[in-house]
C-alpha positions as CSV (number, residue, x, y, z in Angstrom):
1,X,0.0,0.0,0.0
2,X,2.3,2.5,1.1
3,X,4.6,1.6,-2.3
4,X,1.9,2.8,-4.6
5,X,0.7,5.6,-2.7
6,X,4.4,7.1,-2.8
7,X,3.9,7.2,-6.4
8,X,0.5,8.1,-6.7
9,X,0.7,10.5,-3.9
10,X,4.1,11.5,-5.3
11,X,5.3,11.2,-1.0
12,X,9.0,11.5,-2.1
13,X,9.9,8.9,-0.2
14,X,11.9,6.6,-2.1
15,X,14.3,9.3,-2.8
16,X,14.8,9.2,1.1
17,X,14.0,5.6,2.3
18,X,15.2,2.3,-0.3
19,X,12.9,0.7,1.4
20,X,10.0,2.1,-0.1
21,X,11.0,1.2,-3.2
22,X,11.7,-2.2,-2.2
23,X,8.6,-2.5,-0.8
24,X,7.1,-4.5,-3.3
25,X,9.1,-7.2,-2.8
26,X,6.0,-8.1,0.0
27,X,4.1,-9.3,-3.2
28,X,6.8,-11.9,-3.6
29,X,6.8,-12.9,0.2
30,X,2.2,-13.5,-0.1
31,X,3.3,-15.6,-3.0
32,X,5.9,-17.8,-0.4
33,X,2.8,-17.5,2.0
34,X,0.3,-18.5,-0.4
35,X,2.3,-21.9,-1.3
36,X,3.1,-22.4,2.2
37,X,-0.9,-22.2,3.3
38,X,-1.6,-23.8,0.1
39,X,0.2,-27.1,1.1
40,X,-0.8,-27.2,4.9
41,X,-4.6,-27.2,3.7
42,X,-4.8,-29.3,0.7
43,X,-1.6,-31.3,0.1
44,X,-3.7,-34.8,0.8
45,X,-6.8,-33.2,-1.2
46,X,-5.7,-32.9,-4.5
47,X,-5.7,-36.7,-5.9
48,X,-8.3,-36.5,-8.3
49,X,-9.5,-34.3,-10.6
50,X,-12.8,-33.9,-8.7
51,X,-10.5,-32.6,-5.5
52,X,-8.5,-30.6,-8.1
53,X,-12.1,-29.0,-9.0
54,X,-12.8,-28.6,-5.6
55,X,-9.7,-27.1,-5.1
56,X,-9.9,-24.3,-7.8
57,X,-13.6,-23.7,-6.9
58,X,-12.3,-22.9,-2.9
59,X,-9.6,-20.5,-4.7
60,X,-11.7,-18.9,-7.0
61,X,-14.1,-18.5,-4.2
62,X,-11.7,-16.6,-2.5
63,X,-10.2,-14.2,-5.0
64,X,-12.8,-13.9,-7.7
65,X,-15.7,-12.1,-6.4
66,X,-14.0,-9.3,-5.1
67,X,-11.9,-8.8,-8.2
68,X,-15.3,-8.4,-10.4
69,X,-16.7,-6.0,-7.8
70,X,-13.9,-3.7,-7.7
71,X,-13.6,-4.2,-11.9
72,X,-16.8,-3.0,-11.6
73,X,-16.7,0.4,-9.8
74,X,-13.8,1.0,-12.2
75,X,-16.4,0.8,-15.0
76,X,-18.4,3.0,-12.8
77,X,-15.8,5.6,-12.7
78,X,-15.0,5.4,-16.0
79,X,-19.0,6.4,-16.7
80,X,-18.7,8.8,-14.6
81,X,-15.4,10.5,-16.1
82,X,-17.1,10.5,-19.7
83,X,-20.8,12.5,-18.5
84,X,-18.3,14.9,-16.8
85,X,-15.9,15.5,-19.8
86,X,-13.5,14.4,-17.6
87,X,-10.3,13.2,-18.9
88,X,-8.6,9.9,-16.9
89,X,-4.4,10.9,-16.0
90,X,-3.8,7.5,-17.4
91,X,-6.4,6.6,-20.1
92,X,-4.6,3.5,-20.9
93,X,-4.9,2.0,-17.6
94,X,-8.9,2.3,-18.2
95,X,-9.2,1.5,-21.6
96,X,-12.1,-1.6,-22.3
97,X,-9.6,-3.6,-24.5
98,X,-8.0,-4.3,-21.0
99,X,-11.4,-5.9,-20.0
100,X,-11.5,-9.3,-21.2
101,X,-7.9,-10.1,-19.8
102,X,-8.9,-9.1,-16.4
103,X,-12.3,-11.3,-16.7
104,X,-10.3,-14.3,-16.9
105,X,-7.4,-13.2,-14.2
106,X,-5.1,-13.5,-17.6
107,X,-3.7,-10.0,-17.2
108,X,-0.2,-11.0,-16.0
109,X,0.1,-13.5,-18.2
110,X,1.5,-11.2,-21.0
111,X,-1.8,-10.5,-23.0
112,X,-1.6,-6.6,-22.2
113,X,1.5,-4.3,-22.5
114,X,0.1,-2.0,-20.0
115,X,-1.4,-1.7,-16.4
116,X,-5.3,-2.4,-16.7
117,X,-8.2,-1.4,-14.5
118,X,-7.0,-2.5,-10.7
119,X,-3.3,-2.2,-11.2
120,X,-2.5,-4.5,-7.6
121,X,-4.6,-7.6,-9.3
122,X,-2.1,-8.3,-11.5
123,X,-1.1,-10.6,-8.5
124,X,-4.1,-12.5,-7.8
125,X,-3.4,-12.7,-11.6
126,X,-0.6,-14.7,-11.2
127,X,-1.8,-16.5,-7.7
128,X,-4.5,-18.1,-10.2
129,X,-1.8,-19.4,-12.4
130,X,0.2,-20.8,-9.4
131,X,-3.4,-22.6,-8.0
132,X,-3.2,-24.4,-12.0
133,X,0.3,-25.5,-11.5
134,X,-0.6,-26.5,-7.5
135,X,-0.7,-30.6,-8.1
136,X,2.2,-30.2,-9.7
137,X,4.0,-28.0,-7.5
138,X,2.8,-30.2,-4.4
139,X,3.4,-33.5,-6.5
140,X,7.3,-32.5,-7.1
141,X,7.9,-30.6,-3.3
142,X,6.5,-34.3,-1.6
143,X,8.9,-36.8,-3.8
144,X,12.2,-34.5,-3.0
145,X,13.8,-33.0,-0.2
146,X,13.7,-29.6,1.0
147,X,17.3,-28.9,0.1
148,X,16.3,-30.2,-3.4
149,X,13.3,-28.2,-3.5
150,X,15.3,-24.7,-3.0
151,X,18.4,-26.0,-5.6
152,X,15.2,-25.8,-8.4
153,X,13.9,-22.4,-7.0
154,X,17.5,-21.2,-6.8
155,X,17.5,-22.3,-10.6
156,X,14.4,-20.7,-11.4
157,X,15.4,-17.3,-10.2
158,X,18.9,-18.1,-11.7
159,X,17.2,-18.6,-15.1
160,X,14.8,-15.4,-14.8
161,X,18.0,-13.6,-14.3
162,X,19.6,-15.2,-16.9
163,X,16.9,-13.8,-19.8
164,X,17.0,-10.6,-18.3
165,X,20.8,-10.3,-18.7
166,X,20.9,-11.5,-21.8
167,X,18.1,-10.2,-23.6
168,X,17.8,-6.6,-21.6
169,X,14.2,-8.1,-20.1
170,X,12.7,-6.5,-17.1
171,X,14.0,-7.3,-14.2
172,X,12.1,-10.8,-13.0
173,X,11.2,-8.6,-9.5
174,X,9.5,-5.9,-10.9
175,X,7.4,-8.0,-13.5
176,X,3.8,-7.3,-13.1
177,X,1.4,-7.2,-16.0
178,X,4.3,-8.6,-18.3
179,X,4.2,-12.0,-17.6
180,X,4.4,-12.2,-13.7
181,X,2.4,-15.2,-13.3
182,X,6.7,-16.3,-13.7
183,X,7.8,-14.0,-10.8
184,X,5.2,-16.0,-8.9
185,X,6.3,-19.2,-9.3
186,X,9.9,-19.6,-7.5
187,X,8.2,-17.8,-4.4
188,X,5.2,-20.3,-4.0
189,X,7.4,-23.2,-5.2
190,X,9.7,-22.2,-2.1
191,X,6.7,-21.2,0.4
192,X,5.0,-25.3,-0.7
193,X,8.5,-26.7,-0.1
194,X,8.9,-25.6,3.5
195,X,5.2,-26.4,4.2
196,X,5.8,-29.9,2.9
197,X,8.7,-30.2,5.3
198,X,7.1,-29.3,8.1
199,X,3.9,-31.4,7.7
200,X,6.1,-34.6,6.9
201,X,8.5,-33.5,10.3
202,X,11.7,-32.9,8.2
203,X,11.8,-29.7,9.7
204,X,11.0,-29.2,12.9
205,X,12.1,-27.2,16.5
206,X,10.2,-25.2,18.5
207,X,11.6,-21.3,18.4
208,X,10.1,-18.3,20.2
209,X,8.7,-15.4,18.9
210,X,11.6,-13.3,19.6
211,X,13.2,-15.4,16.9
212,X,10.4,-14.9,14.5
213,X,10.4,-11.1,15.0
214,X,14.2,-10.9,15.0
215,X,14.0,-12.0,11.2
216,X,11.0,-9.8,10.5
217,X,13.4,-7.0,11.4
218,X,15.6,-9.1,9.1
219,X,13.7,-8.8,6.4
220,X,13.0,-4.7,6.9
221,X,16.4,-4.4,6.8
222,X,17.5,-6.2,3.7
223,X,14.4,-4.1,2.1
224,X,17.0,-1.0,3.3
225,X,20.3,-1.5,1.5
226,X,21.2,-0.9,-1.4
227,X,21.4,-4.8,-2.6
228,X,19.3,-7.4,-5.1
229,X,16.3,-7.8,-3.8
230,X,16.6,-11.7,-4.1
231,X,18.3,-11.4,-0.9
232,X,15.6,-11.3,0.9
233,X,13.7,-14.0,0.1
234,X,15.5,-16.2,1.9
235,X,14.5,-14.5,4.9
236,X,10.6,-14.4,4.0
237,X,10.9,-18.6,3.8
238,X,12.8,-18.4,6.9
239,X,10.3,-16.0,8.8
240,X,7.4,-17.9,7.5
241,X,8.8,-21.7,8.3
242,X,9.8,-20.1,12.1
243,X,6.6,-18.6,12.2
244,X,4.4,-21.6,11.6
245,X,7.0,-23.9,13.9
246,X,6.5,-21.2,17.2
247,X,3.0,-21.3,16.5
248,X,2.8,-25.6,16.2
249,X,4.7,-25.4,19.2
250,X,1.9,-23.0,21.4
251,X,4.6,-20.4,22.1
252,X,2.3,-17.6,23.6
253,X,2.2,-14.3,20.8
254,X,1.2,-11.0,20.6
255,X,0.1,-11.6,17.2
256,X,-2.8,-13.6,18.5
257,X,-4.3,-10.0,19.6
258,X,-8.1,-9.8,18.5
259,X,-7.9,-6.8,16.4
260,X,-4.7,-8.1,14.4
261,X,-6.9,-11.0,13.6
262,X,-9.3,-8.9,12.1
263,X,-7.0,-7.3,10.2
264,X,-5.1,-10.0,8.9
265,X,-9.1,-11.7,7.6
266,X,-9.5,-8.3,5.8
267,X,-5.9,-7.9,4.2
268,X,-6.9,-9.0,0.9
269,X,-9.9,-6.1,0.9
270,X,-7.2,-3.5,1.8
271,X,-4.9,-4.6,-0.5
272,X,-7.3,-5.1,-3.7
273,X,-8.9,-1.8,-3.0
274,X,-6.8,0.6,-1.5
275,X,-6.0,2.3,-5.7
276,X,-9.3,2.3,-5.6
277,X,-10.1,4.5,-2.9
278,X,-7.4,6.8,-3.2
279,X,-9.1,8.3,-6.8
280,X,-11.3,10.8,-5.7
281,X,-8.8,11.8,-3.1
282,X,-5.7,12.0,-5.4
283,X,-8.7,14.1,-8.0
284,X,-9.5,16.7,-5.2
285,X,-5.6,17.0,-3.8
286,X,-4.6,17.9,-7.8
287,X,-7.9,20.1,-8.2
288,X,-6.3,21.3,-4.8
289,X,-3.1,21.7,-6.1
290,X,-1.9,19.9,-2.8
291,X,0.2,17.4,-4.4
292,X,4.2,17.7,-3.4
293,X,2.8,19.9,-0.7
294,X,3.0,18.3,3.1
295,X,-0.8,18.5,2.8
296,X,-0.2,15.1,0.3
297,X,0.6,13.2,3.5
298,X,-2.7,14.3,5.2
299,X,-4.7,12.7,1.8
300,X,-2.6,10.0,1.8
301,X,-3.3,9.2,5.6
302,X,-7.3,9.7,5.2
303,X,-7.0,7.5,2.0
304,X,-5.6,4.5,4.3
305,X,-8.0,4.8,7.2
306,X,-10.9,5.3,4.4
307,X,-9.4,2.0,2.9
308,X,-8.9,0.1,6.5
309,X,-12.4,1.1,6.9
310,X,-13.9,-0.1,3.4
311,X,-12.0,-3.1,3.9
312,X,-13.8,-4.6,7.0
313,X,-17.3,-4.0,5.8
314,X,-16.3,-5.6,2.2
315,X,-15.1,-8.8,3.9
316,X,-17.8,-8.7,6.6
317,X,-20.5,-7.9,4.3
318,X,-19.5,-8.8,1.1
319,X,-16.6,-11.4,0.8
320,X,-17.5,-13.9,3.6
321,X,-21.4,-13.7,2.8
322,X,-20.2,-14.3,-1.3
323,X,-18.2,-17.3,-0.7
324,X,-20.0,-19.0,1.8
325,X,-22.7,-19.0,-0.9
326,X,-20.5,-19.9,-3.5
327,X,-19.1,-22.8,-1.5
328,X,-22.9,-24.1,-0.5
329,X,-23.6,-24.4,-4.0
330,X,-21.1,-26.8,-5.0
331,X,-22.1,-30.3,-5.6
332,X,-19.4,-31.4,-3.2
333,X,-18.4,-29.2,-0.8
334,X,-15.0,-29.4,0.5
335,X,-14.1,-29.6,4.4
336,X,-14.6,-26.8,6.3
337,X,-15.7,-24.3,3.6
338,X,-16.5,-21.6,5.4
339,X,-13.1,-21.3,6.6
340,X,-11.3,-20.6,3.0
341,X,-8.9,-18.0,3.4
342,X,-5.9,-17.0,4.8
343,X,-5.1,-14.9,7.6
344,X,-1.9,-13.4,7.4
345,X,-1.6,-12.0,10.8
346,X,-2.4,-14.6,13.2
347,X,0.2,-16.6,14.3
348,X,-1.6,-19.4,13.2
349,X,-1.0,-19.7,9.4
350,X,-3.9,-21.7,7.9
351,X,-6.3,-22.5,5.5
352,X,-9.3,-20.5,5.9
């Protein structure tokens, strides 16, 4: 959040702070989470192809209706901009062609050359291509061993690196729209492959939370210097596999604080909407002529809490309520529906 409102806000802070910049690096370390919860929930439940259905149904459940709602306000706006003679800063970004890509969560796979509509889906973009590949992922991460299992993530990164060095490609950490259903894959590859170990007791140890925070801090500080940003993924598989073992092990945790759960269950609505609702506040600090001004911060601060606000009532009232019925009305319902997300602030790291 706070990486795209630094541009869209133009804060200024990446001049200042590398960290901002680097701050999108968290995509990459959801994508480690996403295998990792992935595994723990369904690595016995995807035998067949009517599990695999199953499977794709839960996911879809998750991601999809939210997506369409959000894809649909922008259509909304974009109504609104044309009765007002109102011309879009970026009319690209809105343009219908964009549409059909984003109706099929294709619009990372390198159908567009441009941002489209909610420029953060691009990831749940990719995340759909990963949840494809997930029997195959799971199938590979259960026959090998963990140290295996990072030699071909080490290799996939290496080979991403590879094309951008010698064909001039973007770098394989800032792909989005161009193809980053591939910048998704080492991460989730990595986050399955430390699940796996841990469920099958390969991995195991009991550390405290100090630990777990100590490599948070870690990880923020990596994010800081002035190095590739691969670096750091180590520490995300390392923060997540510590996290999950404190937790197994009922090591007592802040993070088990009521109001972090509830805003861990409404993440996903503050990510997926937070573009979203800055728009009429970036239009009126422009109109304003508050932008570069201190006054940007104040916008940029009522944008967040508007967005933190937006968030709980979307997955209270719209998000839970939309795939509980989604999940009733399959033929076969899979265990414990109701509980299919993931909540990425409780210590506990399940499937939900």
């Amino acid at each position: 959040v706070l990486f795209h409102y630094n541009i869209d806000f133009q804060l200024g802070l990446a001049t200042r702070f590398t960290m901002v910049t680097n701050l999108s690096c968290m995509v990459d370390f959801f994508f480690m989470l996403s295998g990792f919860v992935m595994v723990q929930g369904y690595r016995s439940r995807l035998g067949s192809a009517r599990e695999y259905g199953e499977f794709l149904r839960a996911r879809w459940a998750r991601i999809y209706p939210l997506h369409v709602l959000i894809l649909a306000c922008y259509l909304l706006l974009i109504a609104i901009a044309h009765l007002l003679h109102v011309q879009p800063n970026h009319p690209e970004i809105l343009a219908l062609s964009g549409l059909p890509a984003n109706l099929l969560l294709v619009q990372a796979w390198g159908f567009l050359d441009h941002p489209s509509f909610n420029v953060p889906s691009w990831s749940i973009s990719a995340e759909w291509f990963v949840y494809l590949l997930a029997p195959a992922v799971f199938a590979i991460v259960r026959r090998v061993s963990l140290s295996f299992s990072m030699f071909c993530t080490l290799l996939m990164v290496a080979a991403m690196i590879a094309v951008h060095n010698a064909f001039g490609a973007q770098d394989w950490m800032d792909l989005t729209y161009q193809f980053g259903m591939l910048r998704a894959l080492p991460s989730f590859f990595a986050g399955a492959a430390t699940a796996e170990a841990i469920c099958n007791g390969r991995l195991r140890g009991t550390p405290s939370w100090w630990t777990v925070h100590a490599l948070a801090a870690t990880a923020l500080v990596v994010l800081s210097l002035d190095v590739r940003r691969e670096l750091v993924l180590p520490v995300f598989c390392s923060l997540i596999a510590f996290a999950a073992l404190a937790d197994a092990g009922k090591v007592p945790s802040v993070m088990k604080n009521r109001v972090l759960l509830v805003l861990g269950e409404s993440s996903y609505a503050l990510y997926m909407s937070h573009v979203l609702v800055s728009v009429p506040l970036l239009v009126a600090a422009r109109r304003l002529h508050l932008i570069e001004t201190p006054w940007t911060f104040a916008f940029a601060f009522a944008s967040f809490g508007i967005t933190i606000v937006v968030s709980l009532l979307s997955y209270r009232y719209f998000e839970r309520p939309m795939r509980s019925w989604i999940t009733r009305t399959a033929k076969t319902p899979s265990a414990n529906p109701s509980r299919d997300s993931v909540s990425t602030t409780s210590s506990s790291i399940t499937i939900r």
